[in-house]
KEKE-3310 file (N, C-alpha, C; in steps of 0.2 Angstrom, whole numbers, plus 5000, padded with zeros to 4 digits):
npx = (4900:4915:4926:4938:4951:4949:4963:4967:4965:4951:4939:4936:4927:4927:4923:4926:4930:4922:4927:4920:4926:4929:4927:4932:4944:4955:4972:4983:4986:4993:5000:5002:5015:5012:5002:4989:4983:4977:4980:4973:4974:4967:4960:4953:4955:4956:4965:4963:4962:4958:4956:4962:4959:4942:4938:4937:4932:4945:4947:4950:4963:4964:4965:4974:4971:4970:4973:4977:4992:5002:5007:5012:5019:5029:5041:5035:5021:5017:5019:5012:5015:5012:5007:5004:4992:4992:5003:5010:5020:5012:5015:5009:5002:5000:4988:4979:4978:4982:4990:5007:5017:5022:5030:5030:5030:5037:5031:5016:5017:5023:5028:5032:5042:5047:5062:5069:5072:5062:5069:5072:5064:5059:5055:5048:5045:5033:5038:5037:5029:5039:5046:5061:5060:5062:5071:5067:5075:5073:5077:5068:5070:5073:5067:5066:5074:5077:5089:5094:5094:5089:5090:5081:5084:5082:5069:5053:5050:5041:5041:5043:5056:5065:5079:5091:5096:5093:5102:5101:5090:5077:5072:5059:5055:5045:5050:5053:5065:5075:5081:5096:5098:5109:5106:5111:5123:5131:5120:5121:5114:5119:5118:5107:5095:5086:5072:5058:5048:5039:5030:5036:5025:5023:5035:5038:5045:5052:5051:5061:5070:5078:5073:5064:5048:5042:5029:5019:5016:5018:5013:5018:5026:5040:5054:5065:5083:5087:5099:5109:5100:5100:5089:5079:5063:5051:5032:5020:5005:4988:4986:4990:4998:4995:5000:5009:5014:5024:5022:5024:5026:5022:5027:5021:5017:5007:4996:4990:4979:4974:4965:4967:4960:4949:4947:4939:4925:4921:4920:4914:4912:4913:4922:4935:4943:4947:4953:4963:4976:4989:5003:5016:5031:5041:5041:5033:5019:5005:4992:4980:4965:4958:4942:4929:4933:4925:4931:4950:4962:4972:4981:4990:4993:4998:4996:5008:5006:5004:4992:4981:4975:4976:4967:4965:4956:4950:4936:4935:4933:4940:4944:4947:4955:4952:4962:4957:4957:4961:4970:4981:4983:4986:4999:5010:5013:5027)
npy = (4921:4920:4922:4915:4921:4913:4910:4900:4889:4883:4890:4895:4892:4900:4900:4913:4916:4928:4941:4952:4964:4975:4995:5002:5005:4991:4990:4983:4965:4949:4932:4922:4913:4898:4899:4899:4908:4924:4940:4957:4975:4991:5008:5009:5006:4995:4982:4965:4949:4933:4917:4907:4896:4894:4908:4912:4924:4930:4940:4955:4968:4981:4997:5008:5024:5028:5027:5010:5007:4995:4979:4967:4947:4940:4927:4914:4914:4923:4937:4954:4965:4983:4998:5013:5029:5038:5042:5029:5014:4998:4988:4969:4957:4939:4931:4934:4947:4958:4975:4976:4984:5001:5011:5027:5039:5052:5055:5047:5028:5020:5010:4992:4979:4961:4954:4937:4931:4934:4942:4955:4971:4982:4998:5011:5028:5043:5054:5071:5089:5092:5083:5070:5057:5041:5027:5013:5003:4990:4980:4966:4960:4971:4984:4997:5006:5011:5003:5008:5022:5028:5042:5048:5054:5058:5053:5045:5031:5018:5004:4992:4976:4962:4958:4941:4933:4940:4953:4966:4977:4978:4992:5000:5017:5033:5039:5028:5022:5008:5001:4995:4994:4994:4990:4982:4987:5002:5009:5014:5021:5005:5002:5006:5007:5012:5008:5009:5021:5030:5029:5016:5003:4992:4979:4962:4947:4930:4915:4907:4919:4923:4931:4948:4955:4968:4982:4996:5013:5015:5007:4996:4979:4972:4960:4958:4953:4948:4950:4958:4967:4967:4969:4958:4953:4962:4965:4969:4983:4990:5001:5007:4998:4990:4981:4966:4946:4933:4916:4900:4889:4888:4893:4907:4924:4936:4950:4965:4979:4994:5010:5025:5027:5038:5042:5029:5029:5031:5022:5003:4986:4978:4981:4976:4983:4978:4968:4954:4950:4939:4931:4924:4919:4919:4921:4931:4934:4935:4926:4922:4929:4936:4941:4952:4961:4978:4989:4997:4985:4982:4975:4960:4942:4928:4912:4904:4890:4891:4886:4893:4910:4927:4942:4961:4973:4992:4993:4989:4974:4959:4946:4927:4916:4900:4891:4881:4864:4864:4875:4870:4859:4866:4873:4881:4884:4882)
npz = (4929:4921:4907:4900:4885:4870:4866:4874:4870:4872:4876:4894:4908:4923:4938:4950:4969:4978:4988:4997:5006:5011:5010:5001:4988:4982:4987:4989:4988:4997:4997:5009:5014:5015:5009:5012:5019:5013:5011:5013:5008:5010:5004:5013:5031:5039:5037:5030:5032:5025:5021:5009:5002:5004:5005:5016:5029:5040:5048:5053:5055:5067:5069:5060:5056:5042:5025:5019:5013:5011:5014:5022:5025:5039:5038:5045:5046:5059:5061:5054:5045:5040:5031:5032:5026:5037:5042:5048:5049:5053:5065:5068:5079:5071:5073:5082:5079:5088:5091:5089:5085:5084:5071:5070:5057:5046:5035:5022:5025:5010:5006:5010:5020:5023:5028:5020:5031:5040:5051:5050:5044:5032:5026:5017:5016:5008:4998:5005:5006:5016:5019:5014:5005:5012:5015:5029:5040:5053:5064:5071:5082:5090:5092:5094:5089:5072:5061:5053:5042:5024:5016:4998:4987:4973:4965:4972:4982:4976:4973:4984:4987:4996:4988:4982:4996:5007:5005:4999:4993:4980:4972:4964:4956:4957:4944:4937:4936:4944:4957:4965:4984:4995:5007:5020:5023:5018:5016:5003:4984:4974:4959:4947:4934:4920:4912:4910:4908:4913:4931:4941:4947:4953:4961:4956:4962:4955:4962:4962:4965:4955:4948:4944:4941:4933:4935:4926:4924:4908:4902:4903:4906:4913:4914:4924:4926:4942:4950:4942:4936:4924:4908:4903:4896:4888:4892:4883:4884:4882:4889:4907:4919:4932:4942:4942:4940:4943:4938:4949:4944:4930:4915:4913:4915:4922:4922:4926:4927:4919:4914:4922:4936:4937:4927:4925:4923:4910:4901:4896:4905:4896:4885:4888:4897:4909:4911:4917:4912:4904:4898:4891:4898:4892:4878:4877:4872:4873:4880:4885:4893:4910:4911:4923:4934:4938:4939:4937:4939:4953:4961:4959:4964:4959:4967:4980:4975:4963:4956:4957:4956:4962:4962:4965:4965:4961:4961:4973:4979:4980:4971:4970:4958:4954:4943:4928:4923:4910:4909:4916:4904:4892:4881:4874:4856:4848)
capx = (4905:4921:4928:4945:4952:4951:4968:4969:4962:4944:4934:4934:4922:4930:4920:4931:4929:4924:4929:4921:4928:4931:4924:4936:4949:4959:4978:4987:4985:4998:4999:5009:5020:5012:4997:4982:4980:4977:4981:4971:4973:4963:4959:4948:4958:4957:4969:4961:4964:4956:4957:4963:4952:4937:4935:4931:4937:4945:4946:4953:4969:4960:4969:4976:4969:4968:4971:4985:4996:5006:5005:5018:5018:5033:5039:5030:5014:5017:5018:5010:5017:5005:5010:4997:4993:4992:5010:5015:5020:5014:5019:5003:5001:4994:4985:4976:4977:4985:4997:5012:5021:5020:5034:5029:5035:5036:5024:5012:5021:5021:5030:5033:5042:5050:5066:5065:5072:5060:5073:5074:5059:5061:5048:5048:5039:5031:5042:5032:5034:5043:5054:5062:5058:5067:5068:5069:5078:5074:5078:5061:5069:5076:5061:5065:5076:5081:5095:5098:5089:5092:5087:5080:5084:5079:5062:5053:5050:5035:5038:5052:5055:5070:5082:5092:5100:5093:5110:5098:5083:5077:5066:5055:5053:5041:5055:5053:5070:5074:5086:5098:5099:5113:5103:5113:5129:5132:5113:5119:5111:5122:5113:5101:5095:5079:5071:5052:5046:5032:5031:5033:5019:5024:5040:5037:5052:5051:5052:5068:5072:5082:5070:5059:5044:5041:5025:5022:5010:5020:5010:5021:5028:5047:5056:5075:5089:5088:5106:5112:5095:5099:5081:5076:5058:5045:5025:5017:4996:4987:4984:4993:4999:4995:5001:5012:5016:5027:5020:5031:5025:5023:5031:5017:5017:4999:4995:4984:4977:4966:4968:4968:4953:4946:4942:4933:4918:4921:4921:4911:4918:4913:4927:4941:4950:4951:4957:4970:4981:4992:5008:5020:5037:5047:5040:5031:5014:4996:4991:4973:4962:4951:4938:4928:4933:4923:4938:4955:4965:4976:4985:4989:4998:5000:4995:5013:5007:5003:4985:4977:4978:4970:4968:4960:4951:4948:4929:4933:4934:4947:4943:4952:4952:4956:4963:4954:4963:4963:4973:4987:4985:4987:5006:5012:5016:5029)
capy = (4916:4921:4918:4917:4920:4907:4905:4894:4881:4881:4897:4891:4894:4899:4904:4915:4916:4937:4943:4960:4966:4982:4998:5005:5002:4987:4993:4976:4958:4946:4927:4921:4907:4891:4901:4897:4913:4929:4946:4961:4980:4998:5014:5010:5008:4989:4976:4962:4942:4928:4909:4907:4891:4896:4915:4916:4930:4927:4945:4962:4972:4991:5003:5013:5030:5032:5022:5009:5006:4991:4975:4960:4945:4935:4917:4907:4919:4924:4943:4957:4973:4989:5005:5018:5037:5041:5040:5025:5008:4993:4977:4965:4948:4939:4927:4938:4955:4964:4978:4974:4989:5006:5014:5033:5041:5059:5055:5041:5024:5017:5001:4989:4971:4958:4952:4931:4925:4936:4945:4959:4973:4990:5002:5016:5035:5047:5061:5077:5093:5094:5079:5071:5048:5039:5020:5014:4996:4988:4972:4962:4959:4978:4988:5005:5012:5009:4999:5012:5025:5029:5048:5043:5061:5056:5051:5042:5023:5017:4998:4986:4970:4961:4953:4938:4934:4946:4957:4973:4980:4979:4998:5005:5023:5036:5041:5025:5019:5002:5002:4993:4998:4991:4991:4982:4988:5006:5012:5017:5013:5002:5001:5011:5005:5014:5006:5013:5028:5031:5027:5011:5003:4985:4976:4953:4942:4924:4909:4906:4925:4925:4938:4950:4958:4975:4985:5004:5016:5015:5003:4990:4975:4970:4955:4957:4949:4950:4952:4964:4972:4969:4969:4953:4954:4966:4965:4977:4982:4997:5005:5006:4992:4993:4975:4959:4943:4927:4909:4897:4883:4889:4900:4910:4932:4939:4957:4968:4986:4998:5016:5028:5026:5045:5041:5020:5030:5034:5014:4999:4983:4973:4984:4972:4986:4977:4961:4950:4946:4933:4933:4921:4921:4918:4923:4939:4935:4935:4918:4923:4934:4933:4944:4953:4967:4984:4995:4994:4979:4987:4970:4953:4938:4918:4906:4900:4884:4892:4882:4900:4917:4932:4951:4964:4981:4998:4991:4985:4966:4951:4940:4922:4913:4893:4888:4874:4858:4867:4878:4865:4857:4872:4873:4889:4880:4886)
capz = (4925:4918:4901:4897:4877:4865:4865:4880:4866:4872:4881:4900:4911:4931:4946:4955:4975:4976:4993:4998:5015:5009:5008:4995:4984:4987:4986:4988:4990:4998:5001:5015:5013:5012:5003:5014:5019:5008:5015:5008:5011:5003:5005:5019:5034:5039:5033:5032:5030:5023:5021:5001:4998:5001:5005:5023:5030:5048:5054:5052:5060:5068:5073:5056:5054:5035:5020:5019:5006:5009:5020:5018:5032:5038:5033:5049:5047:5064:5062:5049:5043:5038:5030:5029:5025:5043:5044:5052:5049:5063:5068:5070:5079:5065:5074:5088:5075:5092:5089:5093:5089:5078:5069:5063:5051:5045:5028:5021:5023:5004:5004:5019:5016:5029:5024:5018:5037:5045:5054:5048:5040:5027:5025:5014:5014:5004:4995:5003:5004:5021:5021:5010:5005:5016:5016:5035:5041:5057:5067:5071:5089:5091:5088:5099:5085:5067:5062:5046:5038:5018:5010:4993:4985:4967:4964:4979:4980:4973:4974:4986:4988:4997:4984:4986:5001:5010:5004:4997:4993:4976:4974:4958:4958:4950:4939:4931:4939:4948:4959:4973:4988:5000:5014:5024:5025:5017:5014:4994:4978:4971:4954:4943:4928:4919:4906:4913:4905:4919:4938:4941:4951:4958:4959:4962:4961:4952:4964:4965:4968:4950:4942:4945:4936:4936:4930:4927:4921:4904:4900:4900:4911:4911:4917:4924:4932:4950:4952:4938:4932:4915:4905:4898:4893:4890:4892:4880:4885:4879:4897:4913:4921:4942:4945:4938:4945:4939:4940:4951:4939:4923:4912:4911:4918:4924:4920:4928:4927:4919:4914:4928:4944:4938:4919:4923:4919:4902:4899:4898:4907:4891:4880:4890:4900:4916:4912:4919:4907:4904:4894:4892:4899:4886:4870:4878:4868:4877:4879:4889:4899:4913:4914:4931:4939:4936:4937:4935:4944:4957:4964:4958:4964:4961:4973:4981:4972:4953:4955:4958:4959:4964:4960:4969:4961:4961:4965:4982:4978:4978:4966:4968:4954:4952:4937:4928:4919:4902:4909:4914:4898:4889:4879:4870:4851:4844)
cpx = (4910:4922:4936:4945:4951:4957:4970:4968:4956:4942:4933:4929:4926:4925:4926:4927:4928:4922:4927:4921:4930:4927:4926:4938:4954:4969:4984:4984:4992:4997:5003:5014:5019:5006:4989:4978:4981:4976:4979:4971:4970:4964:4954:4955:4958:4959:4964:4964:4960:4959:4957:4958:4947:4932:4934:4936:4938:4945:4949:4958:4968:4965:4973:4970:4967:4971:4978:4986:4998:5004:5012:5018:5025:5033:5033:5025:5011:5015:5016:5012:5013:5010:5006:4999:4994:4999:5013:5016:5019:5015:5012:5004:4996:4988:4978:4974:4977:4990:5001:5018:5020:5026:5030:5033:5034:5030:5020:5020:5019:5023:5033:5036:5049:5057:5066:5066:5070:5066:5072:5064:5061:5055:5049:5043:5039:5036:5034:5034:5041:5048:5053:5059:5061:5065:5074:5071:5078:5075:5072:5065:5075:5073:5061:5067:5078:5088:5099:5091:5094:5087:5088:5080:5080:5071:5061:5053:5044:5034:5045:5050:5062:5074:5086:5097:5100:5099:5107:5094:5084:5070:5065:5053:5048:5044:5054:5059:5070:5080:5088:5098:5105:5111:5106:5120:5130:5124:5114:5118:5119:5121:5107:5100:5086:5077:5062:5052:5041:5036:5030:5029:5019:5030:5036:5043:5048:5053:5058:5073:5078:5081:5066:5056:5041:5034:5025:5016:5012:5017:5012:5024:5035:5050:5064:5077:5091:5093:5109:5106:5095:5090:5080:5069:5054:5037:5021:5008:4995:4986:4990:4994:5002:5001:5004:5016:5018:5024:5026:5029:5027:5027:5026:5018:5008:5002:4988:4983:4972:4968:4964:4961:4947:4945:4937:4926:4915:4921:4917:4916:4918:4922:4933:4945:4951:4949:4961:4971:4984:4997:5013:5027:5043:5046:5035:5022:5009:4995:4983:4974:4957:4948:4935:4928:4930:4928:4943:4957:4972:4984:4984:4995:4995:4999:5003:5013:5007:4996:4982:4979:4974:4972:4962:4961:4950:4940:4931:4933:4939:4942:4948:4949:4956:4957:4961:4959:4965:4970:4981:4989:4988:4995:5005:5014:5022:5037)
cpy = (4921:4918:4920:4917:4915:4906:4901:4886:4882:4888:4892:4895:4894:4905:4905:4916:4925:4938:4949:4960:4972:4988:5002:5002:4997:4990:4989:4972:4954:4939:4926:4912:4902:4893:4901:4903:4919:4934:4953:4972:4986:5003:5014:5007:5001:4984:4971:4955:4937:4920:4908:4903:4892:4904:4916:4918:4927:4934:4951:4964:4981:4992:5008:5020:5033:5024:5019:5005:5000:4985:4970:4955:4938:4926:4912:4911:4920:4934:4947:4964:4977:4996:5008:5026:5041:5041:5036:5018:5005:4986:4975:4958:4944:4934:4928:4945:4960:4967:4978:4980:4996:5010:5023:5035:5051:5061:5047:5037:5020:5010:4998:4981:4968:4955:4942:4927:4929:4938:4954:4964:4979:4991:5009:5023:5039:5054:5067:5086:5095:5091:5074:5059:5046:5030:5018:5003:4996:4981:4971:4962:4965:4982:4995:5008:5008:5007:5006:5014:5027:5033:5043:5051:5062:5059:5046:5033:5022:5011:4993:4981:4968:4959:4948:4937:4937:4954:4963:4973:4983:4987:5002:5011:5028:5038:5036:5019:5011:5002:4997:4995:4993:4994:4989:4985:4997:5012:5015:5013:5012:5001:5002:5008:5010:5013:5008:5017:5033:5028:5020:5008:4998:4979:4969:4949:4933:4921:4909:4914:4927:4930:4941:4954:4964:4977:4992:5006:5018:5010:4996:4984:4973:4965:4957:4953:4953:4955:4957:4968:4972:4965:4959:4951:4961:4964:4970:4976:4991:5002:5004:5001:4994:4986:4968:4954:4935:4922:4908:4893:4882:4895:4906:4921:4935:4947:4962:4978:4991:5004:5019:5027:5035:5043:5035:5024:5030:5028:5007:4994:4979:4975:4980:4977:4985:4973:4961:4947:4942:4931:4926:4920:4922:4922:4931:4942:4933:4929:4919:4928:4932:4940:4946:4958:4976:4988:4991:4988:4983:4982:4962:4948:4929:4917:4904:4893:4884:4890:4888:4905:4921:4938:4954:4970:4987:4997:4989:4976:4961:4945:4934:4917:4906:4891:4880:4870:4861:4871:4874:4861:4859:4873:4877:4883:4886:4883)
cpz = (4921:4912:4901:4890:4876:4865:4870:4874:4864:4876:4887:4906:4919:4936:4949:4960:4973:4984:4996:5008:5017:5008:5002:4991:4986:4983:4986:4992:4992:5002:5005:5012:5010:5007:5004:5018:5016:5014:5012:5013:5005:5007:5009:5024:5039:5034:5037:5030:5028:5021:5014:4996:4999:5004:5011:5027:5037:5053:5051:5057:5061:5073:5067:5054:5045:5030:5020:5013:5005:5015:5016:5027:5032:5036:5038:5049:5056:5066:5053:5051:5038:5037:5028:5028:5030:5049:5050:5049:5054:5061:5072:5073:5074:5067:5078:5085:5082:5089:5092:5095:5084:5079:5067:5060:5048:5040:5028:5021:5016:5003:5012:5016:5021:5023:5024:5026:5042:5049:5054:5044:5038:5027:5020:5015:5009:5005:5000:5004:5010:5021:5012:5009:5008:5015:5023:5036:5048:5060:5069:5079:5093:5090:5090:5093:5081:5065:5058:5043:5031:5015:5004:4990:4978:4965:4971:4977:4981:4975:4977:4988:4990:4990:4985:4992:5006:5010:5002:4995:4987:4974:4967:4963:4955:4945:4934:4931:4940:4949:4965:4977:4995:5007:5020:5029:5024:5017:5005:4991:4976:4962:4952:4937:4929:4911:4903:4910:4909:4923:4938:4948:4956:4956:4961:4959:4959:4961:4969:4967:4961:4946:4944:4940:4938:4931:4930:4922:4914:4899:4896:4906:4908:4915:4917:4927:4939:4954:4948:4934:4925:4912:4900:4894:4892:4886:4889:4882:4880:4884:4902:4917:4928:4942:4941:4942:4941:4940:4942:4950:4932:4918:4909:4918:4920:4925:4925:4929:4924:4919:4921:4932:4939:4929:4919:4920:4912:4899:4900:4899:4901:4888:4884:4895:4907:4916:4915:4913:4905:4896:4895:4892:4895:4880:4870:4873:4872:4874:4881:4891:4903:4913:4923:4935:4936:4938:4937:4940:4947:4961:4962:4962:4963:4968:4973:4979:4966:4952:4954:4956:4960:4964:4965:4968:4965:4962:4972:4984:4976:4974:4968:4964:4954:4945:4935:4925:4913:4904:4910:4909:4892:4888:4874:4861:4848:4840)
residu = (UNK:UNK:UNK:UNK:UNK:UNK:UNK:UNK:UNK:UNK:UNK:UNK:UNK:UNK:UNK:UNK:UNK:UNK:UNK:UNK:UNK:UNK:UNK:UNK:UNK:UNK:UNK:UNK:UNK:UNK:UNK:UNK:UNK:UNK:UNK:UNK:UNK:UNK:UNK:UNK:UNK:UNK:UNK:UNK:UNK:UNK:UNK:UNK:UNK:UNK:UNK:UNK:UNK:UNK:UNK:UNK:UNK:UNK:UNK:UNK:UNK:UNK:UNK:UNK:UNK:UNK:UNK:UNK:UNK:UNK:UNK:UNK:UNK:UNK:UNK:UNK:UNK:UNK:UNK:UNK:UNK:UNK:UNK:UNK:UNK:UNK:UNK:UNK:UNK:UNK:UNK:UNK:UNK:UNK:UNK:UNK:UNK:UNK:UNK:UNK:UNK:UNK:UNK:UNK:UNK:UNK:UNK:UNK:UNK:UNK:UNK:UNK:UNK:UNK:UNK:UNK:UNK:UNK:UNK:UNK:UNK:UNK:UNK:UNK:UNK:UNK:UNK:UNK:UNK:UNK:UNK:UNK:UNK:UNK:UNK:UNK:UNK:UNK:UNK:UNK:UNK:UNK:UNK:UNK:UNK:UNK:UNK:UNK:UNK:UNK:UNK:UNK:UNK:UNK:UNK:UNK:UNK:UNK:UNK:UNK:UNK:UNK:UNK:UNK:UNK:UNK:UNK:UNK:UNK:UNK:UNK:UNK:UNK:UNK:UNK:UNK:UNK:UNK:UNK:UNK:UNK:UNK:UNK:UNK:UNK:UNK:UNK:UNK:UNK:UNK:UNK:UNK:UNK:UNK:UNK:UNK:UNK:UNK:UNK:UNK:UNK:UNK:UNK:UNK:UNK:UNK:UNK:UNK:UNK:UNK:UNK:UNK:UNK:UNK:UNK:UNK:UNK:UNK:UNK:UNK:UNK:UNK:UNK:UNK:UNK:UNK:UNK:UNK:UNK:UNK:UNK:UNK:UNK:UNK:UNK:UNK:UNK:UNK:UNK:UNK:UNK:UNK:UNK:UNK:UNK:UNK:UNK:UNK:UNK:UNK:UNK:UNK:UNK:UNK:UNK:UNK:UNK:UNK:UNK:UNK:UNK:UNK:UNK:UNK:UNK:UNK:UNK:UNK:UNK:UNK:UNK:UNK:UNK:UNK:UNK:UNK:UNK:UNK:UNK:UNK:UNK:UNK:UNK:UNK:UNK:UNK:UNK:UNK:UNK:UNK:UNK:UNK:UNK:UNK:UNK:UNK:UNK:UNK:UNK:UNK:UNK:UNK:UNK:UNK:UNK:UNK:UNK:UNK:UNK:UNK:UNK:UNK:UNK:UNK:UNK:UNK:UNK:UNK:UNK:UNK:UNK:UNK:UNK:UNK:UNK:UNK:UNK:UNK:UNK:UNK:UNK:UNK:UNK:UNK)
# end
């Protein structure tokens, strides 16, 4: 049983759904569209998928060689993109988990993400020593060769996400950055803002694509404007923040993280440091927590409907949790 804070009102009691399909750490989570299937990836080397309502797994995608980093699945959940250590991104049928195609790459692929009319996918690689980060653009019905490649000479890219319109590519860096990238037309940044102090760890965009929320091992989470970057909130914790994700009901911000994988031992999970969070969009105060995960929390996202969400851990486990009534009844006073 879980509790969340007192300040919901009342201490609520929520059985989450716990997922182990993994023999590692889970590295990202992602719902697809309508939200009925959850898509999970670790440091084991099978992306897997599961049914969101009640946990049952329907299969795995084999054939990565090493640990992968990123997945993301177009809008009609037709096809699945995978970016791993064993230098390649591939193209999955999502239905079958046949490979349909594999991109390599000179390093680990870290970010991977379809653009919203499915047309279009970007992928990002690891800074290493030989080459240099690149972020890669191809057509879904052009796959021999890249539309555009873009050197990322800086600092590399840590966390991308389309913005709207499919017009550029919104990219956090280790530096701490977040930047545009005019993917389509030019491949330059466009725009830099850094307001990050550390690497940032995971970009997710609001609903309607007007905001997004950024985390960072600064141990903080930020909310900007889409289009101009400029800073409108910030999320303060006492740890590193892997993962943050906006409701598309409420005005509520989920948190999630944990200091680093190589100290958990030095901590009991009582002491709270690998909660989910829960903040509120506007006023930027912790409203709740949910308890659960023996390490830090690596990946969160909202259910496409708000009813849910679910995280998944430096333990190997996807938690989904449903939110009870209390939690819809629940108003910020202020």
């Amino acid at each position: 049983k879980i509790h969340v804070s007192a300040n919901f009102g009342v201490t609520v009691k929520m059985r989450p759904l716990m997922l182990h399909g993994h023999e590692r750490a889970i590295t990202q989570i992602m719902y697809n569209s309508t939200g009925d299937l959850l898509f999970s990836v670790a440091k084991d080397n099978k992306p897997t998928v599961w049914y969101s309502a009640n946990g049952e797994r329907l299969g795995t995608y084999n054939g990565h060689g090493g640990a992968v980093w990123c997945i993301d699945v177009n809008r009609d959940s037709t096809l699945v993109l995978t970016g791993s250590a064993d230098n390649s991104a591939r193209l999955w049928d999502c239905e079958t988990g046949t490979e349909l195609a594999r991109f390599p790459s000179t390093s680990a692929v870290r970010t991977c993400a379809f653009s919203y009319s499915s047309k279009l996918f970007a992928y990002s690689t690891d800074a290493t020593m030989g080459s240099t980060c690149e972020i890669v653009l191809y057509d879904i019905r052009e796959r021999e060769s890249p539309i555009r490649r873009v050197s990322v000479e800086d600092s590399k890219v840590t966390a991308a996400i389309w913005g709207p319109f499919d017009r550029y590519l919104i990219a956090g860096h280790e530096s701490g950055t977040l930047s545009h990238y005019d993917i389509m037309e030019t491949g330059d940044c466009l725009r830099t803002v850094k307001e990050h102090r550390s690497t940032v760890t995971d970009v997710q965009a609001s609903k309607d694509m007007t905001m997004v929320v950024t985390a960072s091992k600064d141990n903080t989470a930020k909310l900007f404007d889409a289009e101009k970057l400029e800073l409108l909130k910030t999320y303060r914790t006492e740890r590193p923040v892997n993962s943050a994700s906006i409701s598309p009901i409420r005005d509520h911000v989920v948190l999630g993280g944990g200091q680093e994988a190589m100290e958990v031992t030095t901590t009991v999970t009582k002491a709270g440091k690998f909660d989910a969070r829960f903040y509120h969009l506007v006023f930027e105060e912790e409203i709740g927590r949910v308890k659960g995960h023996f390490g830090p929390i690596n990946s969160l996202k909202f259910h496409p409907d708000g009813k849910s969400y679910s995280s998944g851990g430096e333990d190997g486990y996807v938690r989904v949790h449903k939110f009870d009534p209390s939690y819809f009844k629940f108003d910020f006073e202020y």
